[in-house]
C-alpha positions as CSV (number, residue, x, y, z in Angstrom):
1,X,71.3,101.8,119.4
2,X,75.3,100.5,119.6
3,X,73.9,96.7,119.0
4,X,72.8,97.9,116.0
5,X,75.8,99.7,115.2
6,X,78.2,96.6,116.0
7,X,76.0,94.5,114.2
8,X,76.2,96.4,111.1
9,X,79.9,96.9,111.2
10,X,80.5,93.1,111.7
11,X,78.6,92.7,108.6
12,X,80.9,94.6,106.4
13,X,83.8,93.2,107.6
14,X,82.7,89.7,107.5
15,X,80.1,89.8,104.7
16,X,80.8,92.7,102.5
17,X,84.8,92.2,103.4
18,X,85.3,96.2,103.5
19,X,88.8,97.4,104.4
20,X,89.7,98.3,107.7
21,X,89.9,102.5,107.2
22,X,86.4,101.9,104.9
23,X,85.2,100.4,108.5
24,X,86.6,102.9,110.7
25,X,84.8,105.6,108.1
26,X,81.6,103.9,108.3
27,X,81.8,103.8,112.1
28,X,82.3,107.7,112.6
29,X,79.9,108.8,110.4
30,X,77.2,106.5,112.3
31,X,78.3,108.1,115.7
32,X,77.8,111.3,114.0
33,X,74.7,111.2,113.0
34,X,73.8,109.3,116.5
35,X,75.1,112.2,118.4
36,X,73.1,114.8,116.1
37,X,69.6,112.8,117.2
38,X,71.1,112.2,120.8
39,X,71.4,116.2,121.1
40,X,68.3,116.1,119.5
41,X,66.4,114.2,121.7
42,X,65.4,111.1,119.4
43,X,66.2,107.9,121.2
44,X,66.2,105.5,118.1
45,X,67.5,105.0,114.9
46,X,64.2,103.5,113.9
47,X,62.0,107.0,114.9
48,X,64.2,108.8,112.3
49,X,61.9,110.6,109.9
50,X,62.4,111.7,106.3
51,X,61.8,115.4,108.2
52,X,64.8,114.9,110.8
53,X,67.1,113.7,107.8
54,X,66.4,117.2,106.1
55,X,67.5,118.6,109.3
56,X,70.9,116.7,109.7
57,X,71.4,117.2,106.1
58,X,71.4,121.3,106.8
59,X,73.0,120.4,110.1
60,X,76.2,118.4,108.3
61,X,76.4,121.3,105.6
62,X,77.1,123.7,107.9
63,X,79.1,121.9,110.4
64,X,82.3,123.3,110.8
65,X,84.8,120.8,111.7
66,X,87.2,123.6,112.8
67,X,87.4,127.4,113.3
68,X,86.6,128.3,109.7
69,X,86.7,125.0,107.5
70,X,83.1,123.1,106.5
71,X,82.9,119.7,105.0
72,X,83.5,119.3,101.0
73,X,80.8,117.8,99.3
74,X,82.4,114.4,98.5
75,X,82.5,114.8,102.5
76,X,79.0,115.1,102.8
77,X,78.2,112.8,100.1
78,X,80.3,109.9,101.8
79,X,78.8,111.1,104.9
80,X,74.8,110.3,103.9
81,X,75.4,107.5,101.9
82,X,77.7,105.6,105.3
83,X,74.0,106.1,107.0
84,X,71.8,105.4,104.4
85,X,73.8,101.8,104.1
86,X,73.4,101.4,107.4
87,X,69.7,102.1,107.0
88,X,69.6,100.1,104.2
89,X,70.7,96.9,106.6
90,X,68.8,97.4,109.1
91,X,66.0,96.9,106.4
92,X,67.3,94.2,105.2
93,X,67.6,92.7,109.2
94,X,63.6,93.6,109.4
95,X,64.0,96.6,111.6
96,X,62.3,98.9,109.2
97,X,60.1,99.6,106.2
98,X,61.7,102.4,104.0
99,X,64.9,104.6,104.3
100,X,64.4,107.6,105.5
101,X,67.5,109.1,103.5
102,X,65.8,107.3,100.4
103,X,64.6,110.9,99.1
104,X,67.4,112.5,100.2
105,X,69.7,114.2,97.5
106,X,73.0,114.4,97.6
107,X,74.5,117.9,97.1
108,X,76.3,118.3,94.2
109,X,79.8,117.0,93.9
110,X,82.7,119.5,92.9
111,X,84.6,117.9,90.0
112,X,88.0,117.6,90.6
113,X,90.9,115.6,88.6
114,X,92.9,113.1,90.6
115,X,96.5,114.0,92.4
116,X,99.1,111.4,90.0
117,X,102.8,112.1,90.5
118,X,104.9,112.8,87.1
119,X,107.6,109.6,86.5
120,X,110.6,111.6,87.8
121,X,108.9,112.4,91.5
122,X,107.6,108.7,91.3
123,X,111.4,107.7,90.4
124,X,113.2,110.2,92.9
125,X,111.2,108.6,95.9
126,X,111.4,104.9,95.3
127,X,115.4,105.5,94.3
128,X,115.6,107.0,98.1
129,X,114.7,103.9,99.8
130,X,117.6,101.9,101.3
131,X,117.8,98.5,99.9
132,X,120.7,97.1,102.7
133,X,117.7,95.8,104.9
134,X,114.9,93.3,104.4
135,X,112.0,96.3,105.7
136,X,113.7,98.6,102.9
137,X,113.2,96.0,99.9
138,X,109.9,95.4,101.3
139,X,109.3,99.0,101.0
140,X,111.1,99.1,97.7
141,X,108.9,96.1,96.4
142,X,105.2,97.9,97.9
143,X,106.0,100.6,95.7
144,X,106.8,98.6,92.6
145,X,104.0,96.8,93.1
146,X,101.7,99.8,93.9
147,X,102.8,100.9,90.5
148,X,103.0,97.7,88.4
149,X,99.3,96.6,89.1
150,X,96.9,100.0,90.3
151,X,95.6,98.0,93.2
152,X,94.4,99.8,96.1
153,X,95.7,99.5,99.3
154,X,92.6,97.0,100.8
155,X,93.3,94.6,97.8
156,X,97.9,94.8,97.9
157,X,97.1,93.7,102.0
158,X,95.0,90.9,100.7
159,X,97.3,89.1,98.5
160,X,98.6,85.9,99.4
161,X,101.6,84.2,97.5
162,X,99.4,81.6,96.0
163,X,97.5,84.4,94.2
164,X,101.4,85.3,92.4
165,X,101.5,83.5,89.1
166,X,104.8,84.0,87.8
167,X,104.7,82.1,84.6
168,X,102.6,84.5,83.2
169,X,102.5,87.5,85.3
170,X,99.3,88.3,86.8
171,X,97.9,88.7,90.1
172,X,94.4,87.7,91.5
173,X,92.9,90.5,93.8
174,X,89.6,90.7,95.8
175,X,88.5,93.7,94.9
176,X,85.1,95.7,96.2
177,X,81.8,93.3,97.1
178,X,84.4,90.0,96.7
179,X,84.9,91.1,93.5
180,X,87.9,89.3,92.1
181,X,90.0,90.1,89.1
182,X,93.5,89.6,87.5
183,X,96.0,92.2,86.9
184,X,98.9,91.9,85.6
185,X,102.5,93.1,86.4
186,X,105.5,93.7,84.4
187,X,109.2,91.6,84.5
188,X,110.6,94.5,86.9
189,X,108.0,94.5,89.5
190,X,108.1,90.1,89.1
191,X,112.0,90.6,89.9
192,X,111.6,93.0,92.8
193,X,108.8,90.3,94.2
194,X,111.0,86.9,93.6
195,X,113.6,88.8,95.5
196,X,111.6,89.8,98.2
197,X,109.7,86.2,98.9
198,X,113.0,84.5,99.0
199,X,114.9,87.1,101.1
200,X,113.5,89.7,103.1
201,X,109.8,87.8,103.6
202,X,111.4,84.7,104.6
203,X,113.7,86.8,107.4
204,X,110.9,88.7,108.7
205,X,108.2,85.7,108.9
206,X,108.1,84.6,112.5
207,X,105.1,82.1,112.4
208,X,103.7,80.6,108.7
209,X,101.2,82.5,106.8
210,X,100.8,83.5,103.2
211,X,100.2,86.9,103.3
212,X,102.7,88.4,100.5
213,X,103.5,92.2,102.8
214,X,105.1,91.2,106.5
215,X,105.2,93.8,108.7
216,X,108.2,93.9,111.5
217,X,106.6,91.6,114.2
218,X,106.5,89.2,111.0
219,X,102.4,89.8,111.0
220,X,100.4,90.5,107.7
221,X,100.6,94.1,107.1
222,X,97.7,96.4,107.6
223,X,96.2,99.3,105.3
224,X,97.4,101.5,108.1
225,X,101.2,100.4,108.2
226,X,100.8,100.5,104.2
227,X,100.3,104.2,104.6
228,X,102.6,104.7,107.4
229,X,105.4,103.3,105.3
230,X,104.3,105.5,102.0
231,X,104.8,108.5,104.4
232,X,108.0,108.1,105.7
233,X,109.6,106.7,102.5
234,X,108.4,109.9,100.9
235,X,109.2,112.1,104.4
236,X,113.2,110.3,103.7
237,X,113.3,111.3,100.1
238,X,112.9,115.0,100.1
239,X,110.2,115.5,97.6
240,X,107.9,117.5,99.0
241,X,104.0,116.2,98.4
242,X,101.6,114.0,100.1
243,X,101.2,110.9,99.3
244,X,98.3,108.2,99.5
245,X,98.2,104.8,98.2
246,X,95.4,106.0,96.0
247,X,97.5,108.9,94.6
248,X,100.1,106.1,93.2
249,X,96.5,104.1,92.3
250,X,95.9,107.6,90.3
251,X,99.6,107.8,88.9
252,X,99.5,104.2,87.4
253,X,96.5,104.6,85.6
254,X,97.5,107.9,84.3
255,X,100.6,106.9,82.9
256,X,99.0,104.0,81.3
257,X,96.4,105.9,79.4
258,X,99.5,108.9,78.9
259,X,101.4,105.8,76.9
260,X,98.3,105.3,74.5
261,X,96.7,102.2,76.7
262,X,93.0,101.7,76.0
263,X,90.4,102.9,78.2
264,X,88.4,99.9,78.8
265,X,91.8,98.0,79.2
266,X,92.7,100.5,82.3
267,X,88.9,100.2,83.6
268,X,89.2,96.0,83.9
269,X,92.6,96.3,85.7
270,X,91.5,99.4,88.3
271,X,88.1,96.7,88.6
272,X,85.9,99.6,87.9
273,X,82.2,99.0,86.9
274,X,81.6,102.1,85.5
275,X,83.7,103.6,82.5
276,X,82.8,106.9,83.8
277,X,84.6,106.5,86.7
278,X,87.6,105.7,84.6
279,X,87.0,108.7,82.1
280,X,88.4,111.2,84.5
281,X,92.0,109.9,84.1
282,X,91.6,111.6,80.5
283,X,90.7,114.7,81.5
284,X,94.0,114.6,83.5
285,X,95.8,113.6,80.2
286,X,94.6,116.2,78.6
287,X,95.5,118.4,81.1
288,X,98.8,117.5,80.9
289,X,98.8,117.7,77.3
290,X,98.0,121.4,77.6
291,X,100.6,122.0,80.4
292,X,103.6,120.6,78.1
293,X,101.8,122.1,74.9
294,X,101.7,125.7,76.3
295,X,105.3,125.4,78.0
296,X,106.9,124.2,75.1
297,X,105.6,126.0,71.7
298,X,106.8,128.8,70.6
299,X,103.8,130.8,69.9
300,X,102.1,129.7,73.1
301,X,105.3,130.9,75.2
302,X,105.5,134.2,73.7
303,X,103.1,136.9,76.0
């Protein structure tokens, strides 16, 4: 069963071009799943029935990953669908006939509204980084650029200096599925970059490459040392909240639309297919709206 495993991982990194952590995620819920028919005395992906999926499906809604705690549904959700992919290849390799998760339903997902942070918390932390070192402006220009542009953390590792045009300030990214688009970025964030590629880059590049982020060893930075560096520039600055690349993903497109930027606009440079998936950064607007609404008229502070 591990060939088949290995063989399917390869092809999302090489084929599909999925991010490290997507990878790694993929990975463990494969081994999952392998050790729930393992203890369940099924040898082979390709016995798997539509009968033992119900089972695992029960068995992963249940599973408590620690005393008390059970998996969220967006868990479970990502969960299935890393299988059913990898069901789904080993279809497409000629292993199999039909999916057995094909019929499966997903349970249904609890809505929440994205984690942004408010300008001031965003401001506070990237004033805190020191800038008398080239791995503090390279911090101080991941953040900028984290901000200017939306991009998630797979697509700011990818970009190479050739895919920087200045002139007119816009970025090409490779998004999900080789996906590419351009987003653009603001005369701030194209100040903080300049300054970087001709300082700090050039001092921490040991051997050539065009990868625009350079971690210490002068290497291409990975999505892992992205989120390293997010954590300890936040740890440093005293604001107390947990940050993820996707949380300053959430943050720029909630500012955007909090400024009056069209939807659609915000959905072309976050490189979503779906306007749905866009449409929830509104209901955090409105949200907002309500917060600063209620806090600040006098007839909704009065109890």
């Amino acid at each position: 069963m591990d060939n088949y495993i290995d063989d399917f991982l390869e092809y999302l990194e090489i084929t599909k071009n999925y991010s490290e952590y997507t990878i790694e995620n993929y990975y463990k819920d494969i081994i999952q799943f392998k050790e729930y028919l393992d203890e369940n005395y099924i040898s082979s992906f390709l016995d798997v029935t539509y009968k033992d999926v119900r089972f695992y499906f029960s068995y992963i809604s249940n599973y408590k990953y620690d005393d008390t705690n059970t998996y969220k549904a967006t868990t479970i959700m990502r969960k299935l669908s890393g299988v059913r992919s990898f069901y789904n290849y080993l279809i497409r390799k000629g292993k199999l006939n039909t999916n057995p998760f094909k019929l499966l339903d997903n349970p249904k997902k609890e809505r929440t509204l994205p984690k942004f942070l408010y300008y001031n918390e965003l401001q506070k932390i990237i004033e805190s980084i020191d800038l008398n070192d080239n791995l503090g402006k390279r911090n101080f220009m991941i953040f900028e650029l984290f901000y200017a542009t939306g991009v998630r953390v797979s697509e700011i590792v990818s970009i190479e200096i050739k895919n920087i045009d200045f002139t007119h300030q816009i970025i090409k990214v490779m998004g999900k599925g080789l996906k590419e688009r351009v987003v653009p970025f603001n005369s701030v964030c194209a100040k903080v970059m300049k300054d970087y590629i001709a300082t700090s880059r050039e001092a921490l590049l040991k051997e050539s490459h065009d990868y625009l982020l350079v971690n210490n060893r002068g290497d291409a930075l990975t999505t892992r040392g992205v989120r390293y560096i997010l954590d300890q520039v936040v740890k440093n600055s005293g604001v107390q909240i947990s940050l993820s690349p996707h949380m300053l993903r959430h943050t720029f497109a909630t500012h955007l639309l909090d400024e009056g930027a069209d939807l659609r606009v915000v959905q072309e440079i976050l490189g979503h297919e779906r306007l749905e998936t866009t449409q929830i950064y509104t209901h955090v607007s409105k949200q907002r709206l309500q917060d600063v609404y209620l806090k600040t008229h006098p007839r909704a502070k009065k109890k």
